[in-house]
C-alpha positions in Angstrom: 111.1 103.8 99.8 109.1 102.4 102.9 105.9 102.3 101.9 103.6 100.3 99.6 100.6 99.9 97.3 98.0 97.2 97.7 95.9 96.3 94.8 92.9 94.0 94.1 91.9 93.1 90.7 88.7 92.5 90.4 89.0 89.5 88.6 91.5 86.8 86.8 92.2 89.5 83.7 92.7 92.1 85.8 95.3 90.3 87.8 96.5 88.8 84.4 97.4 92.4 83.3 98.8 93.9 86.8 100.8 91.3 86.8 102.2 91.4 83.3 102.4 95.3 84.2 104.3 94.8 86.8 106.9 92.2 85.1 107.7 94.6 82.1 108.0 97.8 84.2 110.3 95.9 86.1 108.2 96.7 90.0 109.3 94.6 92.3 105.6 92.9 93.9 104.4 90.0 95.6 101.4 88.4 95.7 99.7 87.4 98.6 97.5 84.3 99.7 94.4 84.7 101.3 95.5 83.9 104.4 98.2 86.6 104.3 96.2 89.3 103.4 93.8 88.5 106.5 97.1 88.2 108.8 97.4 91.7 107.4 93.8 93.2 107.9 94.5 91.5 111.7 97.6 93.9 111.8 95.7 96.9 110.3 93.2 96.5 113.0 96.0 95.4 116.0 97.2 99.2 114.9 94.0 100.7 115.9 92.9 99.1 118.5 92.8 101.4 121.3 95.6 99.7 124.0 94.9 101.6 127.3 91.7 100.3 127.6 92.0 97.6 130.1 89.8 94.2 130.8 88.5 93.7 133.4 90.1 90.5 135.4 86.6 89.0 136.7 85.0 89.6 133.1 87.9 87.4 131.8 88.1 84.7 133.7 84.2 84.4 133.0 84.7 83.6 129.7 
């Protein structure tokens, strides 16, 4: 199956018994760091973004 289920325990118990959850039922899962789940907000919202608007050159090299 290609998709997947992301999950957010609101606290240390909660993940406790996700995670435990997870181990017995045998589901494969990983947990993420926080700076993987930002590089994967940043993709969500690289998705998104709408690509055939264009910058403008003079705008750009302002900055």
């Amino acid at each position: 199956m290609n998709t997947a289920i992301l999950v957010t325990p609101k606290d240390k118990s909660e993940f406790n018994f996700i995670s435990e959850f997870f181990k017995k039922t045998k589901i494969k899962s990983k947990v993420l760091s926080i700076e993987e789940l930002e590089d994967f907000g940043l993709g969500l919202l690289m998705q998104e973004a709408d690509r055939n608007d264009k910058a403008n050159k003079e705008a750009v090299l302002k900055k």
